[in-house]
N, CA, C and O atoms as a GROMACS GRO file, in nm:
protein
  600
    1UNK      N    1   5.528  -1.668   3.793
    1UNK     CA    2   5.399  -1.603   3.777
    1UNK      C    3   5.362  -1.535   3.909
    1UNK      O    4   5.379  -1.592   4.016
    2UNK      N    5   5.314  -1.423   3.899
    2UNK     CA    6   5.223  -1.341   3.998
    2UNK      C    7   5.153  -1.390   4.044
    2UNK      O    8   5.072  -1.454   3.977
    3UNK      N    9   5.145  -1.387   4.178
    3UNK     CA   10   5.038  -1.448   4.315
    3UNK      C   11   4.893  -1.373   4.236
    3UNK      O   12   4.906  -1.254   4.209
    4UNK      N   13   4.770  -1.435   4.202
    4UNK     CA   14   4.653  -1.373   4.188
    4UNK      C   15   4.627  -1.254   4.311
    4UNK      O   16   4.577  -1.144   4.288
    5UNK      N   17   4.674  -1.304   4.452
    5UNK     CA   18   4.616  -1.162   4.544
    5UNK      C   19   4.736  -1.051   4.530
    5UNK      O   20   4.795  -1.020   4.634
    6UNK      N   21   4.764  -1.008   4.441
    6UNK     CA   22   4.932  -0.924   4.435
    6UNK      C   23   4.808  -0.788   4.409
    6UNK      O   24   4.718  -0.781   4.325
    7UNK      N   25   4.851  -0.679   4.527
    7UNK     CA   26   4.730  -0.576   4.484
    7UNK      C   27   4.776  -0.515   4.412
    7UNK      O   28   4.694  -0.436   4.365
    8UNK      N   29   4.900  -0.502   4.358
    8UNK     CA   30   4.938  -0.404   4.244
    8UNK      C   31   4.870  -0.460   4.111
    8UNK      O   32   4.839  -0.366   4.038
    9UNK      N   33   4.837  -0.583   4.058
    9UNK     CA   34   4.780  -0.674   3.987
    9UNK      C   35   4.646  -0.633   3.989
    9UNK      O   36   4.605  -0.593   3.880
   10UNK      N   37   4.566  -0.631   4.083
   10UNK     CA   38   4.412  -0.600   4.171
   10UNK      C   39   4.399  -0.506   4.093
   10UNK      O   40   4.348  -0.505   3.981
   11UNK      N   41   4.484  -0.363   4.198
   11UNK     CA   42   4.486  -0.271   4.096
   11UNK      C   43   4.463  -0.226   3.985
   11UNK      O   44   4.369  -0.152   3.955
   12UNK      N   45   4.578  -0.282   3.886
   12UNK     CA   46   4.586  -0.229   3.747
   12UNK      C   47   4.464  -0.307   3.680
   12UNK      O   48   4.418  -0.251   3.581
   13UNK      N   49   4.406  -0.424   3.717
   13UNK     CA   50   4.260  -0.423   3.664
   13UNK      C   51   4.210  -0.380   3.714
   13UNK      O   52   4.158  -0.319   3.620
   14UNK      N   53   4.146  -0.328   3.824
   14UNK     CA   54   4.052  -0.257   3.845
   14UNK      C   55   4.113  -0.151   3.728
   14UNK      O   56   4.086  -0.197   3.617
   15UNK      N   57   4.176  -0.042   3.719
   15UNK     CA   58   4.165   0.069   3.637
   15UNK      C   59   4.159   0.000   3.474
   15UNK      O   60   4.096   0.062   3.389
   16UNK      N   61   4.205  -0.089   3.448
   16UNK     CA   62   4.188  -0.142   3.325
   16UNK      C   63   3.973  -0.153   3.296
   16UNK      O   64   3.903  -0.096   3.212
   17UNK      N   65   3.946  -0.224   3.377
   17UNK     CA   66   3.798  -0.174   3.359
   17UNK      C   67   3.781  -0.089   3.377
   17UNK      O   68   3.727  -0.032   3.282
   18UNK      N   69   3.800  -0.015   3.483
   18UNK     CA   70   3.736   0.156   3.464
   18UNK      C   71   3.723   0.169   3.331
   18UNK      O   72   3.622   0.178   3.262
   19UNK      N   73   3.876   0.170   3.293
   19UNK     CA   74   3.895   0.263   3.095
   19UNK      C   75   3.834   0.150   3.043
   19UNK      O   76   3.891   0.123   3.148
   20UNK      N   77   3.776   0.052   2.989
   20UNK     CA   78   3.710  -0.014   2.939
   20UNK      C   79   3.544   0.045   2.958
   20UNK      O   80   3.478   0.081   2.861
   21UNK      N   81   3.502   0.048   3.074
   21UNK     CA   82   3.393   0.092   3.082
   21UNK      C   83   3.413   0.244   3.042
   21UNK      O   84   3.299   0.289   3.057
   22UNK      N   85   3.488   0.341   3.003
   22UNK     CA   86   3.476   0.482   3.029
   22UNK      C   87   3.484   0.498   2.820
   22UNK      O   88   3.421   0.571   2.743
   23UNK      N   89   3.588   0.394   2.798
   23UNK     CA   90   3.592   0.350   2.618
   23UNK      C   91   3.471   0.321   2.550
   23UNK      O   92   3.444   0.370   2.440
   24UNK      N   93   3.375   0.217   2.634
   24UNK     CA   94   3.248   0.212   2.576
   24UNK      C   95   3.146   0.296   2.595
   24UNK      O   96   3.067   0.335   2.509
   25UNK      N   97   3.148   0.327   2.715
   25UNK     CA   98   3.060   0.433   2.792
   25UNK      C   99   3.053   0.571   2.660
   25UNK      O  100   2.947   0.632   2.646
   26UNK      N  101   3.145   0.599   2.592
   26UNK     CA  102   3.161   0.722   2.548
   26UNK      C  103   3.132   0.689   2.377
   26UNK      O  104   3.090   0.772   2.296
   27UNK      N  105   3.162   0.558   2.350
   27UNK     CA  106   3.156   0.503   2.236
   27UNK      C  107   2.965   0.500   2.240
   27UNK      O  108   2.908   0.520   2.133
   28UNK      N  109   2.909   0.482   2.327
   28UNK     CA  110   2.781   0.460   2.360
   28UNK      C  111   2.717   0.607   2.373
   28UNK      O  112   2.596   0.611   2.347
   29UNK      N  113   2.775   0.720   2.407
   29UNK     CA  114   2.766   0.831   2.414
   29UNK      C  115   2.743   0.894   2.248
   29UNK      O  116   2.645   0.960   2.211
   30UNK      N  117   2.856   0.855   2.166
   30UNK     CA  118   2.863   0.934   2.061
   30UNK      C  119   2.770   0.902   1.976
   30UNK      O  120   2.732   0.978   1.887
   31UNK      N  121   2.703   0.725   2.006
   31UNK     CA  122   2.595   0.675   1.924
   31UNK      C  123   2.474   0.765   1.977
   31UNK      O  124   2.373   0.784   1.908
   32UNK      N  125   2.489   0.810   2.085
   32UNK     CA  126   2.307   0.870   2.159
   32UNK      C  127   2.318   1.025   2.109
   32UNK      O  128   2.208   1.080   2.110
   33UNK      N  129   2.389   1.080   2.080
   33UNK     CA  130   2.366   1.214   2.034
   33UNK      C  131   2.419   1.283   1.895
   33UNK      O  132   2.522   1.250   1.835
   34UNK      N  133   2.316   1.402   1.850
   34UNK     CA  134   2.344   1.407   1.690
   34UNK      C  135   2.428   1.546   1.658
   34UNK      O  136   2.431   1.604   1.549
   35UNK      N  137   2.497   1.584   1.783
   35UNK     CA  138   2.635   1.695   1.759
   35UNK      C  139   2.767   1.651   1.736
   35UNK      O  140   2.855   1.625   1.817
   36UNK      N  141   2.766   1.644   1.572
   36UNK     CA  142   2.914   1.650   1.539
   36UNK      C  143   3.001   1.646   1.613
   36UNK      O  144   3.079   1.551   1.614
   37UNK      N  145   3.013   1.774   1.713
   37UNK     CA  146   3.101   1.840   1.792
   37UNK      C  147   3.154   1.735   1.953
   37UNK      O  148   3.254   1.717   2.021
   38UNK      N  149   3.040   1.699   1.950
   38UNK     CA  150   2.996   1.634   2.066
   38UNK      C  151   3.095   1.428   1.990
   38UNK      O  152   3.191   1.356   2.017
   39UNK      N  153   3.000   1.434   1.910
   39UNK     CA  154   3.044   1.260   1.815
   39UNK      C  155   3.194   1.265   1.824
   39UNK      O  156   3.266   1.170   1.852
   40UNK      N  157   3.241   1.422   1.790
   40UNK     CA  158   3.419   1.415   1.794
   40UNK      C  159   3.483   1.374   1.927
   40UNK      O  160   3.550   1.274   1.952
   41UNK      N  161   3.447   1.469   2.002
   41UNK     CA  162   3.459   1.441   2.166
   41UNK      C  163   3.492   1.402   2.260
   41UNK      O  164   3.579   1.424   2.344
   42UNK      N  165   3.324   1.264   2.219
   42UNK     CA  166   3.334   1.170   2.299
   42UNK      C  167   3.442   1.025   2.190
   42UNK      O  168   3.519   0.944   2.242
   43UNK      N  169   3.420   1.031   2.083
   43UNK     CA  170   3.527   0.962   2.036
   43UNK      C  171   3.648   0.944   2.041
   43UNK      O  172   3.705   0.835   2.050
   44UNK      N  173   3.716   1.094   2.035
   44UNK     CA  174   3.877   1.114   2.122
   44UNK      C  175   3.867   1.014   2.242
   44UNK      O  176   3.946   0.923   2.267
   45UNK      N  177   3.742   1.055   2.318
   45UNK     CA  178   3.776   1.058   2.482
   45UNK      C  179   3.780   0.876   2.507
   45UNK      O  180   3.841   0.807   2.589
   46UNK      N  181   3.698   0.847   2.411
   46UNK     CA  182   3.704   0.689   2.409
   46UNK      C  183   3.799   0.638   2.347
   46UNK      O  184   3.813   0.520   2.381
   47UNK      N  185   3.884   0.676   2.261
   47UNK     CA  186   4.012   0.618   2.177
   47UNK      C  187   4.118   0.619   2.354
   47UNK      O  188   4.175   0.530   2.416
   48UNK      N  189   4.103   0.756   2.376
   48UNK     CA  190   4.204   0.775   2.504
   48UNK      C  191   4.187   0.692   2.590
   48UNK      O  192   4.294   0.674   2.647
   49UNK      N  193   4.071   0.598   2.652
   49UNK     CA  194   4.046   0.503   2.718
   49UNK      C  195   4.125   0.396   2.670
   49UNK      O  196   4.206   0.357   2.754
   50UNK      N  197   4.128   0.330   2.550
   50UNK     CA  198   4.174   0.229   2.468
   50UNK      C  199   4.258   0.249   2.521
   50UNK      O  200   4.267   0.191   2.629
   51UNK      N  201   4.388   0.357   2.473
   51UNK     CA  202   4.541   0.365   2.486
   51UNK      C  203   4.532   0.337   2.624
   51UNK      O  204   4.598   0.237   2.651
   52UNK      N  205   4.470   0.391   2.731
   52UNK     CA  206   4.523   0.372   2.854
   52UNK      C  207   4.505   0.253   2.934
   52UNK      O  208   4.569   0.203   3.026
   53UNK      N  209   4.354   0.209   2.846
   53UNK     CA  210   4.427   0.068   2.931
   53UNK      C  211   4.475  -0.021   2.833
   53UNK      O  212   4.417  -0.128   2.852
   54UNK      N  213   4.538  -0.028   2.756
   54UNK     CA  214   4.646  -0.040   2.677
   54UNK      C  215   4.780  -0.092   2.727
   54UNK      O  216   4.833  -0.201   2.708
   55UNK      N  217   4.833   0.048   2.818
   55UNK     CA  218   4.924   0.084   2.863
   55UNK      C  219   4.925   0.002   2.971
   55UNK      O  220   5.007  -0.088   2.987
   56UNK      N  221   4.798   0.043   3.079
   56UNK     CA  222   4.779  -0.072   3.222
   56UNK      C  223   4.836  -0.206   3.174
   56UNK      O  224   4.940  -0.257   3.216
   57UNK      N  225   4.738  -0.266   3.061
   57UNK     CA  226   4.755  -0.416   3.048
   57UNK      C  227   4.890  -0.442   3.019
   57UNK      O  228   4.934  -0.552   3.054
   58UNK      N  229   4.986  -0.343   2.946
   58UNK     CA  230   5.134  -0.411   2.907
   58UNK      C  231   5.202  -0.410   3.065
   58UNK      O  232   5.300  -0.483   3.080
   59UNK      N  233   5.157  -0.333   3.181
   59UNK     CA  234   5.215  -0.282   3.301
   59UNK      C  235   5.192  -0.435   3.385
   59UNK      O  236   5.284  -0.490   3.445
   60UNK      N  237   5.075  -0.481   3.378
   60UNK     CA  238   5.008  -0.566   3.411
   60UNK      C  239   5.087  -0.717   3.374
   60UNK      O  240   5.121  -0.795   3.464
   61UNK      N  241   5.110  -0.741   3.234
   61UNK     CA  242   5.150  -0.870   3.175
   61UNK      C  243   5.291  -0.864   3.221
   61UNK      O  244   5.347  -0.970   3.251
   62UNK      N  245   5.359  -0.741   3.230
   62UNK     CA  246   5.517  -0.739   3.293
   62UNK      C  247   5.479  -0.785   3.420
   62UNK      O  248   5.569  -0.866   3.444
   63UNK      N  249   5.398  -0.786   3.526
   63UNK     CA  250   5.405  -0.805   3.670
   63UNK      C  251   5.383  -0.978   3.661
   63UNK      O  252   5.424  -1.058   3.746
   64UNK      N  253   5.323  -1.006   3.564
   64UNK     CA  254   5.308  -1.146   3.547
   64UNK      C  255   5.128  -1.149   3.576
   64UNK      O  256   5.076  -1.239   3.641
   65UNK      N  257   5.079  -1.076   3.537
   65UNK     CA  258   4.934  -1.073   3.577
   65UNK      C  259   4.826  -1.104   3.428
   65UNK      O  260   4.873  -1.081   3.317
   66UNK      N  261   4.711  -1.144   3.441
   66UNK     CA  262   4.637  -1.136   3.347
   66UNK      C  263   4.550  -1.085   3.316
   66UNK      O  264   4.445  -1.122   3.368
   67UNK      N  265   4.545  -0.969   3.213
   67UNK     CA  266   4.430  -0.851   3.214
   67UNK      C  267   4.314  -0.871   3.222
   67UNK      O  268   4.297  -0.992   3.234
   68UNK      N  269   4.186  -0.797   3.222
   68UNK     CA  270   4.094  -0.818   3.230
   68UNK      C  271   4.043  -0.784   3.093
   68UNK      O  272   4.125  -0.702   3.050
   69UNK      N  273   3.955  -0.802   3.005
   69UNK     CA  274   3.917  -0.843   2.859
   69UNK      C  275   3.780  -0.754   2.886
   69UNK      O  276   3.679  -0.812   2.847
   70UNK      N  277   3.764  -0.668   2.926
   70UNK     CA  278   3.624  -0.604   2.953
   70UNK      C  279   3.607  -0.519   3.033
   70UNK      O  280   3.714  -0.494   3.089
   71UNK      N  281   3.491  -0.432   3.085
   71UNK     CA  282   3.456  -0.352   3.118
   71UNK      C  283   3.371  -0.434   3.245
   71UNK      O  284   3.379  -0.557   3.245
   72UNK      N  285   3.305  -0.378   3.334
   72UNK     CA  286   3.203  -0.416   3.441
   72UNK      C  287   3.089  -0.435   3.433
   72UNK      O  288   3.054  -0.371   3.334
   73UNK      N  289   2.989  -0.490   3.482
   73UNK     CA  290   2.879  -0.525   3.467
   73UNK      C  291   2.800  -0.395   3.517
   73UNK      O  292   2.683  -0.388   3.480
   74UNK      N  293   2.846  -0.302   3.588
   74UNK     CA  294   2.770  -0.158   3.643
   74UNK      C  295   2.807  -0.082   3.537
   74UNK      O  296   2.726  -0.001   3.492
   75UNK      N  297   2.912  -0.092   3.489
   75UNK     CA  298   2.939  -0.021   3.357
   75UNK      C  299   2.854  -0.044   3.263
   75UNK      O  300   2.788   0.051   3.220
   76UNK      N  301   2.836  -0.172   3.210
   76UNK     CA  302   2.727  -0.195   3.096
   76UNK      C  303   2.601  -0.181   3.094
   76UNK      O  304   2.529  -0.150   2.999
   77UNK      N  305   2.564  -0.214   3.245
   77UNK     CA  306   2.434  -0.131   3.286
   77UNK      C  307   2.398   0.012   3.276
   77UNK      O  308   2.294   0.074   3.252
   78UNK      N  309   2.510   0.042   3.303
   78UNK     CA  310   2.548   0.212   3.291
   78UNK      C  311   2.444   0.282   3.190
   78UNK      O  312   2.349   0.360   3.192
   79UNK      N  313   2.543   0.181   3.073
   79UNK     CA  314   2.546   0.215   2.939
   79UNK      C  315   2.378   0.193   2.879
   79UNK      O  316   2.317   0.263   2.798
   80UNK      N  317   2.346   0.104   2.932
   80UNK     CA  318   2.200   0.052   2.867
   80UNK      C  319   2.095   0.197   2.887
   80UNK      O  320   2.014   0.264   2.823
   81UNK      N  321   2.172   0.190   3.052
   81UNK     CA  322   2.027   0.285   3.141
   81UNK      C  323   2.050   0.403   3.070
   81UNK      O  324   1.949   0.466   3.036
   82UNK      N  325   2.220   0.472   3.022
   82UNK     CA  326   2.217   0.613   2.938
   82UNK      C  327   2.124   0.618   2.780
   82UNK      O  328   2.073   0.726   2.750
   83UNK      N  329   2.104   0.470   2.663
   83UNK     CA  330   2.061   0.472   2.600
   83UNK      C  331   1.925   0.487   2.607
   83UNK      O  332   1.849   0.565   2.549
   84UNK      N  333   1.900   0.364   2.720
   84UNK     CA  334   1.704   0.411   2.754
   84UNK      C  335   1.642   0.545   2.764
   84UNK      O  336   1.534   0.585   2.720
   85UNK      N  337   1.767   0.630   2.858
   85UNK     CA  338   1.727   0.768   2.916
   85UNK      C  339   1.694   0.846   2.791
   85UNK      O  340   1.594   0.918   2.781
   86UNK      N  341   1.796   0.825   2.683
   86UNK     CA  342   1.752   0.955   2.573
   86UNK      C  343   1.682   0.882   2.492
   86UNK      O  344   1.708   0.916   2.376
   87UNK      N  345   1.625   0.816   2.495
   87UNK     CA  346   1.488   0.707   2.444
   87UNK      C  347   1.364   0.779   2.466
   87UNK      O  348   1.268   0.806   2.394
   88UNK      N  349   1.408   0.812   2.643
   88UNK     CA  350   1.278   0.837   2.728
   88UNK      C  351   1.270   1.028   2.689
   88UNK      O  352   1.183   1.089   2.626
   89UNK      N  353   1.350   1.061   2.733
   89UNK     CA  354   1.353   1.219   2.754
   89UNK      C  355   1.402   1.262   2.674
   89UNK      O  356   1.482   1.203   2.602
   90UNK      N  357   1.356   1.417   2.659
   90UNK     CA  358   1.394   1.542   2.576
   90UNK      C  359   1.570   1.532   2.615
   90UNK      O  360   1.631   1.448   2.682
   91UNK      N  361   1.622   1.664   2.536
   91UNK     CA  362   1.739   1.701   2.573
   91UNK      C  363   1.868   1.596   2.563
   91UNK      O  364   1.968   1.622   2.630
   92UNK      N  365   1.866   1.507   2.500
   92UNK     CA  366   1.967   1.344   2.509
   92UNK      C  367   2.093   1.412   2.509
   92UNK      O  368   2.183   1.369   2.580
   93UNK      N  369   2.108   1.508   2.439
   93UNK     CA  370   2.280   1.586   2.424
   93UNK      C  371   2.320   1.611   2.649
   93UNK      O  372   2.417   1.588   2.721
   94UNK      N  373   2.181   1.666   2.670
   94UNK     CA  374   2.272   1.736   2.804
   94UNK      C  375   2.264   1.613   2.929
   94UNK      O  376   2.343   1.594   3.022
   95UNK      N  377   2.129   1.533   2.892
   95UNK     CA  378   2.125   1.365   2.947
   95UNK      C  379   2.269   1.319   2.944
   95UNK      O  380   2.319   1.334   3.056
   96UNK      N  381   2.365   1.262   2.844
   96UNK     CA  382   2.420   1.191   2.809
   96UNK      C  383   2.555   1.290   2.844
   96UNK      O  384   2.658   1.224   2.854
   97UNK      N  385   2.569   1.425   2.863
   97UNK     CA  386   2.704   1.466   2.931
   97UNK      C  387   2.716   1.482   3.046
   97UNK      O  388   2.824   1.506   3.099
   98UNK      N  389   2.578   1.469   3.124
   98UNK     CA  390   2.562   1.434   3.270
   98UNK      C  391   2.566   1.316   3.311
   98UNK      O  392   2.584   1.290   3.430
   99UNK      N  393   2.548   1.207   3.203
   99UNK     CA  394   2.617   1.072   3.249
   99UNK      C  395   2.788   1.059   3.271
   99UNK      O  396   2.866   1.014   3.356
  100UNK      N  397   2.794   1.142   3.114
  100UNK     CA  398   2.971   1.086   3.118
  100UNK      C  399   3.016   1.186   3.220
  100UNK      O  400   3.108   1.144   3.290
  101UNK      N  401   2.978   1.294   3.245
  101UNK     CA  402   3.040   1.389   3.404
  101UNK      C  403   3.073   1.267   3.516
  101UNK      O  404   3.175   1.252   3.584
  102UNK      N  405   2.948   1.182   3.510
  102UNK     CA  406   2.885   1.124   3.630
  102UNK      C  407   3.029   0.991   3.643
  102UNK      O  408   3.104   0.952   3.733
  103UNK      N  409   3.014   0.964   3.529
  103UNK     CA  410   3.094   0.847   3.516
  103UNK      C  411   3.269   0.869   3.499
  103UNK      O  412   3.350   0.777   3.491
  104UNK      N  413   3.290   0.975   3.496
  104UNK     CA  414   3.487   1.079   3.517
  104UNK      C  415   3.463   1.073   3.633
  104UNK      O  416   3.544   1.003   3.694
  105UNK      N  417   3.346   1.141   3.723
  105UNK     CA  418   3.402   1.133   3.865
  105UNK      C  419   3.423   1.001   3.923
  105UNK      O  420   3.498   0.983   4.019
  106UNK      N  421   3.360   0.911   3.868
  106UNK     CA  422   3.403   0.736   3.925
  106UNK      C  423   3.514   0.721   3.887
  106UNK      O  424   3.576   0.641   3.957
  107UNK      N  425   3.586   0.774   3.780
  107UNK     CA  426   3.717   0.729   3.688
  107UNK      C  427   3.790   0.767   3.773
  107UNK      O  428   3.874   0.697   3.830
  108UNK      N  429   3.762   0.908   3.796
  108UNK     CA  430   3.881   0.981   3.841
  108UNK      C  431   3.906   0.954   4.036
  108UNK      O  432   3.992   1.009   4.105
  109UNK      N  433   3.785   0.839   4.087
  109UNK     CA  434   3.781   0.833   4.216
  109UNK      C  435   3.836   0.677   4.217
  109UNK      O  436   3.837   0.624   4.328
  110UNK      N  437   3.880   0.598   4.108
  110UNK     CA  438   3.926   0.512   4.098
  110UNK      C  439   4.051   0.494   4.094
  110UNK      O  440   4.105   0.396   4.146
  111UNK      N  441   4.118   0.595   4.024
  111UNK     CA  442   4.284   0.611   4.002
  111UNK      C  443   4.302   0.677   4.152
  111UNK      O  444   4.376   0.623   4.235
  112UNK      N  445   4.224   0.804   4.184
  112UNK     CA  446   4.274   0.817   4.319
  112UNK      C  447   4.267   0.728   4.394
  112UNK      O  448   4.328   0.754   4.497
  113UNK      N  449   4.211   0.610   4.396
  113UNK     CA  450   4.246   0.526   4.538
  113UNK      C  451   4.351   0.441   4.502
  113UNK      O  452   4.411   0.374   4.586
  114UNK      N  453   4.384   0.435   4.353
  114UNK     CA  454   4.502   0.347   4.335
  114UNK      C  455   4.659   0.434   4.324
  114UNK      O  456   4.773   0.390   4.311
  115UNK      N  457   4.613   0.554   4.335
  115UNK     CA  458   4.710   0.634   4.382
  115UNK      C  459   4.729   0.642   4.528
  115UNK      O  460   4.827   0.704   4.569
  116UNK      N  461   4.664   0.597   4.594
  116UNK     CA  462   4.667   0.610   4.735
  116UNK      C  463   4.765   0.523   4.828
  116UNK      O  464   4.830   0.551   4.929
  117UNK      N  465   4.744   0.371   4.731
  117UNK     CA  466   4.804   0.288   4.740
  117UNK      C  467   4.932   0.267   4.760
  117UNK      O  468   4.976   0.170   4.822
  118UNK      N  469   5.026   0.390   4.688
  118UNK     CA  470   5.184   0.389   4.711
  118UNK      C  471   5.212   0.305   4.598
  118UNK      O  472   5.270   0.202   4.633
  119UNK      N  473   5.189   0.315   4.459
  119UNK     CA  474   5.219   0.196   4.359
  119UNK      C  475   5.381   0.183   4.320
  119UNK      O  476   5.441   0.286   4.289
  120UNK      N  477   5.433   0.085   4.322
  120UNK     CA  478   5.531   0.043   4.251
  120UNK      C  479   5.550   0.189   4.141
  120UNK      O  480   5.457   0.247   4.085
  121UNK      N  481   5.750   0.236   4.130
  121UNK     CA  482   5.775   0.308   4.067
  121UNK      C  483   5.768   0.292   3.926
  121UNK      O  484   5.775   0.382   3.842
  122UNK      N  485   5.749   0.148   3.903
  122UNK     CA  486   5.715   0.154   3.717
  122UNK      C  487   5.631   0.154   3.664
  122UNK      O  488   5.612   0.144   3.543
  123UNK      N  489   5.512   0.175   3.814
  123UNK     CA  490   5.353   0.222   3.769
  123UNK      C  491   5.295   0.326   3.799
  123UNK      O  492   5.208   0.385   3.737
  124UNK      N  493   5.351   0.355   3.916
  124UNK     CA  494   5.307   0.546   3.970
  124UNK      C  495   5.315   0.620   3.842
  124UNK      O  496   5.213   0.616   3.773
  125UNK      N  497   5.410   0.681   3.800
  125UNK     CA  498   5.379   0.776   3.707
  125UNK      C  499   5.283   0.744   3.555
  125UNK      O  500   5.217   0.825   3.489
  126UNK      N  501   5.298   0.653   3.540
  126UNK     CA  502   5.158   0.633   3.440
  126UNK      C  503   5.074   0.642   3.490
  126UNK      O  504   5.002   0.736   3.457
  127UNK      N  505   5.040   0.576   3.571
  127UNK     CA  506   4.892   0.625   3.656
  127UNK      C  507   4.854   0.767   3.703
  127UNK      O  508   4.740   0.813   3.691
  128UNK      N  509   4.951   0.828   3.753
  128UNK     CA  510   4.905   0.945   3.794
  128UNK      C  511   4.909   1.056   3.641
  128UNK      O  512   4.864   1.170   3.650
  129UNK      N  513   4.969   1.001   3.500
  129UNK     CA  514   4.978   1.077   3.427
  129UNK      C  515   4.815   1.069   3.368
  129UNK      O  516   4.740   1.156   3.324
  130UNK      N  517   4.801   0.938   3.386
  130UNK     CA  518   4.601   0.925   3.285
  130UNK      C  519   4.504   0.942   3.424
  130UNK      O  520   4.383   0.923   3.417
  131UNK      N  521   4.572   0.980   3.551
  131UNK     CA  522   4.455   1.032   3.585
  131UNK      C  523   4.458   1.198   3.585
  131UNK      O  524   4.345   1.246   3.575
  132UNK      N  525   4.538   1.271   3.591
  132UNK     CA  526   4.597   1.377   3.540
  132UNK      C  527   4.527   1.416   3.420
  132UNK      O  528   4.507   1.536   3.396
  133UNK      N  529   4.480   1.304   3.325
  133UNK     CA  530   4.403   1.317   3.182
  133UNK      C  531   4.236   1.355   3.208
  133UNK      O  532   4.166   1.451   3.178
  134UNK      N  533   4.214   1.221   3.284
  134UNK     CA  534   4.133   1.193   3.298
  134UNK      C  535   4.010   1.332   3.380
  134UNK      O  536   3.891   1.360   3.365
  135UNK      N  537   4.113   1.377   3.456
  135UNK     CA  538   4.112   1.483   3.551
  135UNK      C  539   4.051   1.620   3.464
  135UNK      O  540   3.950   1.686   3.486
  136UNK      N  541   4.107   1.627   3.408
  136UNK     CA  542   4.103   1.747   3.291
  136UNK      C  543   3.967   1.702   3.188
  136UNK      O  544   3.884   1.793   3.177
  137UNK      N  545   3.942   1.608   3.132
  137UNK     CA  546   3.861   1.531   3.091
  137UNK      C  547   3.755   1.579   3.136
  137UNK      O  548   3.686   1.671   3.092
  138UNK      N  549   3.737   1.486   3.268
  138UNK     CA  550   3.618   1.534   3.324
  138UNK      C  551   3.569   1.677   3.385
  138UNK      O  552   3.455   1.711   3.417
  139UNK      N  553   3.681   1.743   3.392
  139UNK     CA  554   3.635   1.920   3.385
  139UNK      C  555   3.611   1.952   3.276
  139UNK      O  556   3.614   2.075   3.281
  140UNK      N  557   3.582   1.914   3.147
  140UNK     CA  558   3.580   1.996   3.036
  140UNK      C  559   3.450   1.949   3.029
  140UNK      O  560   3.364   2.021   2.979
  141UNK      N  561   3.424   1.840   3.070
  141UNK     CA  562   3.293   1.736   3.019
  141UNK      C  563   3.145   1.795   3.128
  141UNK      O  564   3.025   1.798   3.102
  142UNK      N  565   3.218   1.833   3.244
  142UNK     CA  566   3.112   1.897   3.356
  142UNK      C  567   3.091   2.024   3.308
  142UNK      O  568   2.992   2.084   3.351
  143UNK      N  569   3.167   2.081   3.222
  143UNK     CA  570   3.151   2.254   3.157
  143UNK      C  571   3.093   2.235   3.070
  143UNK      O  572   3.020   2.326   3.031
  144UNK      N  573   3.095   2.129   3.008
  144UNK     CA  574   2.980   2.127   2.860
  144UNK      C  575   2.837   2.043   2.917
  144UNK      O  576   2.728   2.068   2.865
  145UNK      N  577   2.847   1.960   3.009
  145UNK     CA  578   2.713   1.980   3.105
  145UNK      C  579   2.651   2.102   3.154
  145UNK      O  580   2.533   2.135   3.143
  146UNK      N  581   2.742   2.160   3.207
  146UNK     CA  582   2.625   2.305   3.310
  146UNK      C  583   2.576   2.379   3.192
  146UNK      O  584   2.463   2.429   3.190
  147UNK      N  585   2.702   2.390   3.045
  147UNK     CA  586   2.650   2.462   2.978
  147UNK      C  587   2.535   2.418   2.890
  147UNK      O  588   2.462   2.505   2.843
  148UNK      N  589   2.520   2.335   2.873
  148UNK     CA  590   2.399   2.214   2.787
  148UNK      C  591   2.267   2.278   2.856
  148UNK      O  592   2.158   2.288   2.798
  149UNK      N  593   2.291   2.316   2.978
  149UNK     CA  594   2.146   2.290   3.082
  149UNK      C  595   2.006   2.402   3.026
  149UNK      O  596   1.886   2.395   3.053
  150UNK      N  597   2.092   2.511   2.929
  150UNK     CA  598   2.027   2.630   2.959
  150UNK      C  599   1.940   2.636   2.834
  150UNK      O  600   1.862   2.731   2.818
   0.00000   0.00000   0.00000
């Protein structure tokens, strides 16, 4: 079994919550707003969370490690404070794509530091492929923010 301080282990949970929090986060998204277009979206974008940490956790159980079963407690807070917001205020469609903008750039500042790391070759390229996703993701998601604004 894997030493608990093994940072490649550290690691792949930390990004395993990220996509846990980024799966609900968006699942929580598609409940707060009433564009079809938008419900499709953020649903993809949350299925794509699933698969990826999916993928982490099988990366994870090979190292001899034990996944993490959840998302973060700033995450779920996240999530509460995005439902309150379009509770509170007009506009919940452009509220709620300025959260999930808000919350890709944490995603995507999370894989970069675990890219930073120098990961093991049977985890580098998955990682850099879903942040690569993720990457793109959150540019499409900041373009349907600026454009929401007007």
């Amino acid at each position: 079994m894997a030493a608990t301080n093994d940072p490649v282990i550290a690691t792949l949970n930390d990004l395993i919550a990220t996509c846990k929090d980024a799966e609900f986060g968006y699942q929580t998204a598609a409940n707060d707003v009433e564009s079809m277009d938008l419900k499709q979206a953020f649903d993809i974008c949350s299925r794509q969370r699933a698969e990826f940490a999916e993928q982490l956790e099988q990366r994870l159980v090979q190292r001899g490690g034990e996944p993490k079963t959840h998302g973060t407690v700033a995450g779920k807070l996240f999530r509460g404070w995005m439902t309150l917001k379009c509770g509170l205020m007009g506009n919940c469609e452009h509220s709620v794509l300025v959260d999930c903008d808000r919350g890709e750039r944490v995603a995507v500042q999370h894989y970069a530091n675990a890219l930073g790391l120098g990961l093991p070759p049977d985890v580098q390229p998955m990682v850099m492929s879903q942040h690569d996703q993720i990457l793109q993701a959150q540019k499409q998601i900041h373009s349907l923010a600026v454009g929401s604004s007007s």
